[in-house]
C-alpha positions as YAML, in Angstrom:
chain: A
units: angstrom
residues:
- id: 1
  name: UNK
  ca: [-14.24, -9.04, -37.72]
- id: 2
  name: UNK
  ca: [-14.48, -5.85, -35.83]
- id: 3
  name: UNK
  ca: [-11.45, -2.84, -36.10]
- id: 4
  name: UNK
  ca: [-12.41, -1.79, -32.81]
- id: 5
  name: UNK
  ca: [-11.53, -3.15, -29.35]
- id: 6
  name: UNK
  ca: [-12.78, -2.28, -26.49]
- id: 7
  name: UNK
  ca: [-10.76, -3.65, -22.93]
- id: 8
  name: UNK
  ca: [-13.41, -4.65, -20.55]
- id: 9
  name: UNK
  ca: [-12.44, -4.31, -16.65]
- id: 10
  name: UNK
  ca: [-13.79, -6.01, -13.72]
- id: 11
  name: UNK
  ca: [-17.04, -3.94, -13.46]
- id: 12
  name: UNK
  ca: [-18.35, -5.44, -16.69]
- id: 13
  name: UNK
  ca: [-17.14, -8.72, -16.42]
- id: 14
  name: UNK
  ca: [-19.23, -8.89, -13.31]
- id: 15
  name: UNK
  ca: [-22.26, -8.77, -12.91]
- id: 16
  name: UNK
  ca: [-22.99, -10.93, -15.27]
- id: 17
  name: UNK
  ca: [-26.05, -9.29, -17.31]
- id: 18
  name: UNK
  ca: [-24.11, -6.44, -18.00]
- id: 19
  name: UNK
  ca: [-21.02, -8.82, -19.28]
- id: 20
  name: UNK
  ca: [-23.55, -11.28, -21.04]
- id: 21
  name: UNK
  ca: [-24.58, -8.31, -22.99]
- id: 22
  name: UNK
  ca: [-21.18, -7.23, -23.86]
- id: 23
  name: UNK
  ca: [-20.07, -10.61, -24.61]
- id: 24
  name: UNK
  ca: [-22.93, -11.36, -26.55]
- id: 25
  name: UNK
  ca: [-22.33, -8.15, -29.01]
- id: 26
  name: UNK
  ca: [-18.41, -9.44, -29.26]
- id: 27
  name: UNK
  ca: [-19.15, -12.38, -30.51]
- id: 28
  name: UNK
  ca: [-21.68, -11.01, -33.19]
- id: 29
  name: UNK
  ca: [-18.32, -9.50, -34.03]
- id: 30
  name: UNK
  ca: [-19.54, -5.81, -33.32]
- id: 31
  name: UNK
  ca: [-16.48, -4.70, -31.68]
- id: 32
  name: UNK
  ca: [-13.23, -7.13, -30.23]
- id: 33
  name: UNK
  ca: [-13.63, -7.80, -25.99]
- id: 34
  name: UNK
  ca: [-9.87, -7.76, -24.54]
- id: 35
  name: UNK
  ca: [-8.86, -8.45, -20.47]
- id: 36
  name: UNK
  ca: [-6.57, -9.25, -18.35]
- id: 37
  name: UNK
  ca: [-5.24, -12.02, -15.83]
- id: 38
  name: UNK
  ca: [-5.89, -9.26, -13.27]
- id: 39
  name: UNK
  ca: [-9.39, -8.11, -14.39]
- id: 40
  name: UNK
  ca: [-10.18, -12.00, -13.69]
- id: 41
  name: UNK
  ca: [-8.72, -11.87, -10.50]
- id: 42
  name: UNK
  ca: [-10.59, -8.57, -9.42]
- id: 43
  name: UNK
  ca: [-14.07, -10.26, -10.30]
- id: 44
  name: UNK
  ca: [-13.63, -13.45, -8.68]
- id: 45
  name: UNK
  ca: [-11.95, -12.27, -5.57]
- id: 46
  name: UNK
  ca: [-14.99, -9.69, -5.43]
- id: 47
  name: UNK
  ca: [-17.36, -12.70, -6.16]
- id: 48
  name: UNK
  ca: [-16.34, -14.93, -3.75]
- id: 49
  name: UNK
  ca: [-16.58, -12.07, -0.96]
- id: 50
  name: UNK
  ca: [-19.81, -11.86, -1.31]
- id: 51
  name: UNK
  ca: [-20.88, -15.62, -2.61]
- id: 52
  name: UNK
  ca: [-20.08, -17.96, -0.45]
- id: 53
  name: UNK
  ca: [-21.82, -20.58, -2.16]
- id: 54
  name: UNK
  ca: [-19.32, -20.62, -4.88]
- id: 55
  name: UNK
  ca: [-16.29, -21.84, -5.08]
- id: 56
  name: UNK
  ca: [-12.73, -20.64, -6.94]
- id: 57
  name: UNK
  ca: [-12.77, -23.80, -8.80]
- id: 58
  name: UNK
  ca: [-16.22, -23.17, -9.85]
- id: 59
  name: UNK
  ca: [-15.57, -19.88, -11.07]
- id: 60
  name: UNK
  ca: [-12.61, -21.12, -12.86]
- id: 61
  name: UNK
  ca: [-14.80, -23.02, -15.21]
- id: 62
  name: UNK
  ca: [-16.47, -19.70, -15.55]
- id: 63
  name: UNK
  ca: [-13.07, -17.91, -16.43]
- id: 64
  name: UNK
  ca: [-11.93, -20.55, -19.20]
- id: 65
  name: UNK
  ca: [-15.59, -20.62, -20.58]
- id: 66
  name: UNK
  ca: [-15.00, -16.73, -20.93]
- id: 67
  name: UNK
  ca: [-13.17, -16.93, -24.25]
- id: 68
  name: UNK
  ca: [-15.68, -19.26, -26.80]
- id: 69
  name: UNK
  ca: [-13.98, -19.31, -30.73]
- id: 70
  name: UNK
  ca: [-10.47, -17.13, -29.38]
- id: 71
  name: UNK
  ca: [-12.29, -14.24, -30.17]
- id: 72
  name: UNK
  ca: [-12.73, -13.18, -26.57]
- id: 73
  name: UNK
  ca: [-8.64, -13.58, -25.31]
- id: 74
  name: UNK
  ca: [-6.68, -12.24, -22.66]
- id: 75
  name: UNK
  ca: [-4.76, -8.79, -23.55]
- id: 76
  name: UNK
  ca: [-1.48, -8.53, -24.06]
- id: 77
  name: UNK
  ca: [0.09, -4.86, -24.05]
- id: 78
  name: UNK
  ca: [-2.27, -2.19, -25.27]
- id: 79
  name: UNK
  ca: [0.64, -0.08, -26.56]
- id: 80
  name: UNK
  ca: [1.96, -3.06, -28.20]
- id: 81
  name: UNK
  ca: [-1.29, -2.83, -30.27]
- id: 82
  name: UNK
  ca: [-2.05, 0.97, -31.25]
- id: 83
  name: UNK
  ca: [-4.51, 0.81, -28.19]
- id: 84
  name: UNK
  ca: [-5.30, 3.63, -25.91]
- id: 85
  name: UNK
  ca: [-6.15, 3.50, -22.42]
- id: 86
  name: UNK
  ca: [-8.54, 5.65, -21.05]
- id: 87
  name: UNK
  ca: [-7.90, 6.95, -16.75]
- id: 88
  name: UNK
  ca: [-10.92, 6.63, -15.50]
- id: 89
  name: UNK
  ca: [-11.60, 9.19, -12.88]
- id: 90
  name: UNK
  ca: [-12.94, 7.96, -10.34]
- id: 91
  name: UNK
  ca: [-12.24, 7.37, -6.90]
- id: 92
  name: UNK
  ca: [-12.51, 3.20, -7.36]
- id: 93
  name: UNK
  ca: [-10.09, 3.60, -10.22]
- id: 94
  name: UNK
  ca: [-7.88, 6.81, -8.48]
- id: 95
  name: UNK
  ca: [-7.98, 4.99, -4.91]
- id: 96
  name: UNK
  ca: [-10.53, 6.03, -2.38]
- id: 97
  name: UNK
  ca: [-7.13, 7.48, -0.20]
- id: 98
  name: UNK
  ca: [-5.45, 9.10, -3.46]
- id: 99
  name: UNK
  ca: [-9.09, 10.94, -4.68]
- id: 100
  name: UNK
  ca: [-7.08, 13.98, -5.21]
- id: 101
  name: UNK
  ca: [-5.87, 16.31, -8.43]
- id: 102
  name: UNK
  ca: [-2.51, 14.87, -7.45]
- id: 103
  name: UNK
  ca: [-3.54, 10.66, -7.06]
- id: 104
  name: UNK
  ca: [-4.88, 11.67, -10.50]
- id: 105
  name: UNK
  ca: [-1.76, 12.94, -12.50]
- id: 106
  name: UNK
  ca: [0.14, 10.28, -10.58]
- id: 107
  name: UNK
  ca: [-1.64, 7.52, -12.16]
- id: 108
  name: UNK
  ca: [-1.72, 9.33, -15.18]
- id: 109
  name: UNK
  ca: [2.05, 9.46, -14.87]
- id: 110
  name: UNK
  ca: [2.36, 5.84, -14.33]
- id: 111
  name: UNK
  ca: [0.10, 4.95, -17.34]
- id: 112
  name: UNK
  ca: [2.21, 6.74, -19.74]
- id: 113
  name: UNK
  ca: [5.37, 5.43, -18.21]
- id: 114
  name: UNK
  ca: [3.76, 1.88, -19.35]
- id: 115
  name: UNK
  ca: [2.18, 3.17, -22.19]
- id: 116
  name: UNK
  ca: [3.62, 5.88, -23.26]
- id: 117
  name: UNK
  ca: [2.42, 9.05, -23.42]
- id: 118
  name: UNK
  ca: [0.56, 9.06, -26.86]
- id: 119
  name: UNK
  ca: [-1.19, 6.30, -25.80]
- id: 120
  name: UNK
  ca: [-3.42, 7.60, -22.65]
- id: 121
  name: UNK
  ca: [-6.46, 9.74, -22.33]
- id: 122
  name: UNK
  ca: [-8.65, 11.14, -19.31]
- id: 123
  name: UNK
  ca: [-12.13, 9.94, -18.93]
- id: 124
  name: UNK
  ca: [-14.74, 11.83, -17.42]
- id: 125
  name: UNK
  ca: [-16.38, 9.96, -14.82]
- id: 126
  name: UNK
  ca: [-18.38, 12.44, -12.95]
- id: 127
  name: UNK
  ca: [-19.96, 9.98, -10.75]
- id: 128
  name: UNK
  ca: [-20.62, 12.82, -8.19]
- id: 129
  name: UNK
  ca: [-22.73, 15.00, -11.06]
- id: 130
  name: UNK
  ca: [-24.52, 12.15, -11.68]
- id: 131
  name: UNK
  ca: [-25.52, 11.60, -8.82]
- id: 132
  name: UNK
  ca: [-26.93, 14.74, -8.02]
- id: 133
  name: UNK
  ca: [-28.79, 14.85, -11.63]
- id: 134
  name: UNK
  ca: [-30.42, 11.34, -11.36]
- id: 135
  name: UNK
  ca: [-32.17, 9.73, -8.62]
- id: 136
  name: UNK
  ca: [-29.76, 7.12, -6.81]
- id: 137
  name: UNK
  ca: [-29.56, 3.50, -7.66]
- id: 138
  name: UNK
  ca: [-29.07, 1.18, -4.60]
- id: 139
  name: UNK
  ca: [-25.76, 0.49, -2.84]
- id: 140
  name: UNK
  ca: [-23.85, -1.97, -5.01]
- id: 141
  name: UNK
  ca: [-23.79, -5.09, -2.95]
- id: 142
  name: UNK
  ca: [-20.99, -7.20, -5.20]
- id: 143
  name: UNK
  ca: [-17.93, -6.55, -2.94]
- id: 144
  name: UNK
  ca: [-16.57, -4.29, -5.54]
- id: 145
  name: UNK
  ca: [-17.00, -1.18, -3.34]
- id: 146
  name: UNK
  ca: [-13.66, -0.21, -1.37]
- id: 147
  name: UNK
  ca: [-13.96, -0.36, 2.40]
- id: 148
  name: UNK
  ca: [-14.93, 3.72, 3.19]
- id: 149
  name: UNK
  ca: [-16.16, 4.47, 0.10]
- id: 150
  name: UNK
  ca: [-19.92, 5.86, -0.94]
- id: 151
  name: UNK
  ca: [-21.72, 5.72, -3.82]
- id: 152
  name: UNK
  ca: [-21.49, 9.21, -5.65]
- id: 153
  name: UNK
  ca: [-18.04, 10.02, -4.41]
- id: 154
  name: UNK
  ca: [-15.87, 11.65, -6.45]
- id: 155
  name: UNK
  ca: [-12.47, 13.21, -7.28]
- id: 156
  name: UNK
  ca: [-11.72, 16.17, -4.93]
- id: 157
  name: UNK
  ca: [-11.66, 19.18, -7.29]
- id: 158
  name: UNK
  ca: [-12.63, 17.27, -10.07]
- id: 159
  name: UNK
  ca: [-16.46, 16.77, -10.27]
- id: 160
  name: UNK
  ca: [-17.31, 18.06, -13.68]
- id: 161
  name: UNK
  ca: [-15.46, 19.46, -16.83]
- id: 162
  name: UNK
  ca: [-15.27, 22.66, -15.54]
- id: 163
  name: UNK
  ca: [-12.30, 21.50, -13.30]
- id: 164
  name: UNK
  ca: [-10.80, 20.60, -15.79]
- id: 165
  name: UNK
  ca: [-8.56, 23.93, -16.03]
- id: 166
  name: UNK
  ca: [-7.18, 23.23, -12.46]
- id: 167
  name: UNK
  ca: [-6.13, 19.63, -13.98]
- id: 168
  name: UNK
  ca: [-4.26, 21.19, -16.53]
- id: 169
  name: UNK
  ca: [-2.63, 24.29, -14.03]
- id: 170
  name: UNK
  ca: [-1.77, 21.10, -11.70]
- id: 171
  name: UNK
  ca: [0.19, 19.29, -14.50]
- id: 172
  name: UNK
  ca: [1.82, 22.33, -16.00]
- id: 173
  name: UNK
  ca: [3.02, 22.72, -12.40]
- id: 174
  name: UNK
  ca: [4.50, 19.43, -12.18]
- id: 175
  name: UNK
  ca: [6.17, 19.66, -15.28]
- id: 176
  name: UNK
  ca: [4.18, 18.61, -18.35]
- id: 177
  name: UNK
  ca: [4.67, 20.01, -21.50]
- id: 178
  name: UNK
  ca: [1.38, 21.67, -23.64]
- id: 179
  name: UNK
  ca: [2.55, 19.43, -26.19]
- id: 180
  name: UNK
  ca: [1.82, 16.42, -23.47]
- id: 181
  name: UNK
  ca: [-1.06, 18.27, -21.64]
- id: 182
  name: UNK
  ca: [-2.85, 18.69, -25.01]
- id: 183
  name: UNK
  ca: [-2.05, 15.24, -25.78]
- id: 184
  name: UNK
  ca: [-3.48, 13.32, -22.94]
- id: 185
  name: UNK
  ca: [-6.59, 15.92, -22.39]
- id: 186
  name: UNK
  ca: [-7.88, 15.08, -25.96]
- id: 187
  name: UNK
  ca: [-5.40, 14.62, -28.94]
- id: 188
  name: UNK
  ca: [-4.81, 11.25, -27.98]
- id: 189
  name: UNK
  ca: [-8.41, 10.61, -27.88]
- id: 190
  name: UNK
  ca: [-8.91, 12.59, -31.07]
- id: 191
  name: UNK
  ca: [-6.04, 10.52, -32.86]
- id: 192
  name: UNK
  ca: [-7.10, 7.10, -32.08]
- id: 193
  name: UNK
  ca: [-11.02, 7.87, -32.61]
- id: 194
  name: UNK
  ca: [-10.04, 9.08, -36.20]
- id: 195
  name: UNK
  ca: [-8.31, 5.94, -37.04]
- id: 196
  name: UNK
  ca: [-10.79, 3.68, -35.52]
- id: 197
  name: UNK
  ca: [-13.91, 4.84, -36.91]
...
């Protein structure tokens, strides 16, 4: 089997070509799929805003069905595991109302208060430079868009890696370490990707 495991959120799991691909290269045992009770509940709840032919039952069939040979189970505690969880940043992830340098380090905060601080990493979502570089796809029209929100949107002062210095001033200023700051902006990352590969 796979040493690598990858936890798959709500935007993979649905829509399902993109999770029938992912599935598909789990169970040829190319890397380990992990979720949660609350990743299911995000999907379906977004499926059934914008389905109305289907049914919760329905898609409960869908949800057991989700886990062929107990290869594909639900997660327990990543830092229970040597896992590392990756803040996405991006206003769907942040909170369209917390899209700010400061929504950021909070839920960074909170994730290594779960965690634990060797055990979380930034991602850099720069959905706003992507935009700009590629023409734009069509709205999403799954229900997994906040109310308010736009396509493209990003973090407030933190559209490309060249923010990333005010990131690290804003965390210094609320208290973190360089030990912690170097941590979370890339030794973690580092760390884990050594061992895993």
């Amino acid at each position: 089997m796979a040493g690598l495991t990858a936890f798959l959120d709500a935007s993979v799991l649905y829509p399902a070509p993109l999770r029938d691909l992912l599935l598909e290269l789990a169970v040829s045992d190319l890397y380990r799929a992990r979720w949660s009770s609350a990743v299911h509940d995000e999907w379906i709840a977004a499926l059934l805003r914008v389905r109305g032919d289907l049914t919760r039952e329905r898609l409960a069939l869908l949800r057991r069905a989700l886990t062929p040979r107990g290869t594909l189970v639900v997660a327990g505690g990543g830092h229970d595991a040597g896992g590392l969880l990756g803040l996405m940043l991006h206003p769907i992830a942040i909170g369209p109302e917390q899209r700010t340098l400061d929504g950021v380090i909070d839920h960074l905060e909170h994730a290594a208060s779960v965690m634990g601080g060797d055990r979380v990493c930034l991602g850099g979502d720069f959905t706003t430079r992507l935009w700009q570089a590629m023409p734009p796809p069509p709205e999403p029209k799954d229900g997994l868009m906040p109310p308010g929100m736009k396509p493209g949107l990003g973090i407030e002062g933190l559209t490309g890696s060249e923010h990333y210095p005010a990131l690290v001033a804003r965390l210094a200023e609320r208290g973190w370490g360089a030990e912690e700051i170097a941590a979370v902006t890339g030794g973690n990352l580092l760390r884990f990707l050594r061992a895993s590969l």
